[in-house]
Steps between C-alpha positions, in 0.01 A plus 500: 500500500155359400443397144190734520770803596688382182190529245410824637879669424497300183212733371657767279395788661555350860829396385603870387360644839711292671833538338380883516502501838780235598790708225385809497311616804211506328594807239772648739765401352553512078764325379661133508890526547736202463844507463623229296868495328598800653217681348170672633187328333204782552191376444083717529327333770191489261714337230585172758216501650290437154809223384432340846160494470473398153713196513568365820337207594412448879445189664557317869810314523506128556664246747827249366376154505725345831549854705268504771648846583316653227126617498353541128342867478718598733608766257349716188748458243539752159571319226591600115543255253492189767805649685448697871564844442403586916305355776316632773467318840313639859807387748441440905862433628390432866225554699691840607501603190274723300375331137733620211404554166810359255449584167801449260600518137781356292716774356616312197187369407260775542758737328476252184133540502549893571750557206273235237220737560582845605737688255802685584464858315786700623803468685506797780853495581794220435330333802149575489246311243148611473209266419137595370330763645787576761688764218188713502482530866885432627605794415297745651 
């Protein structure tokens, strides 16, 4: 991916558009679920979408010095606090193959950023924890 395709997603509203679309079918879908410690993190779509978009940082990713394997801006990665929080990458296995979209996110860290952020308000049920807005629509 271009460094030009990187500075366009890196604007804010681009950037929320995107993440929009690519976690939540653009609006179709409301709510962020991860289980994590036996327990059901529920999170508003609006709510992770504005933490995302407020403090990610987006930028291409770079070649090691000594692997010619690697290609720098091969990837856009998502970055909080100088750690990779997801990447996205456009993928051509073979020529057979159709071009893939991967786009990927660390549980663990993007959960960090989730709970430093977004505040749990109300346990459902013994295994269900609601965040933000999601107690206002969850339970309808």
């Amino acid at each position: 991916m271009s460094s030009e395709k990187a500075k366009n997603v890196r604007a804010k509203g681009h950037l929320r558009t995107f993440l929009n679309k690519a976690m939540f079918n653009g609006g179709e879908v409301d709510y962020l679920t991860v289980k994590h410690n036996n327990l059901f993190h529920i999170f508003y779509c609006k709510d992770v979408i504005n933490v995302f978009g407020d403090n990610l940082e987006i930028c291409n990713s770079k070649a090691r010095k000594g692997r010619t394997n690697e290609t720098s801006e091969q990837k856009v990665l998502f970055k909080y606090n100088g750690k990779n929080l997801g990447e996205l990458e456009i993928r051509n296995s073979n020529y057979n193959h159709f071009r893939e979209v991967l786009f990927v996110m660390n549980k663990i860290k993007v959960l960090e950023l989730l709970f430093e952020k977004i505040k749990i308000v109300e346990n459902f049920n013994d295994k269900v924890l609601l965040y933000g807005a999601s107690n206002k629509r969850f339970k309808k």
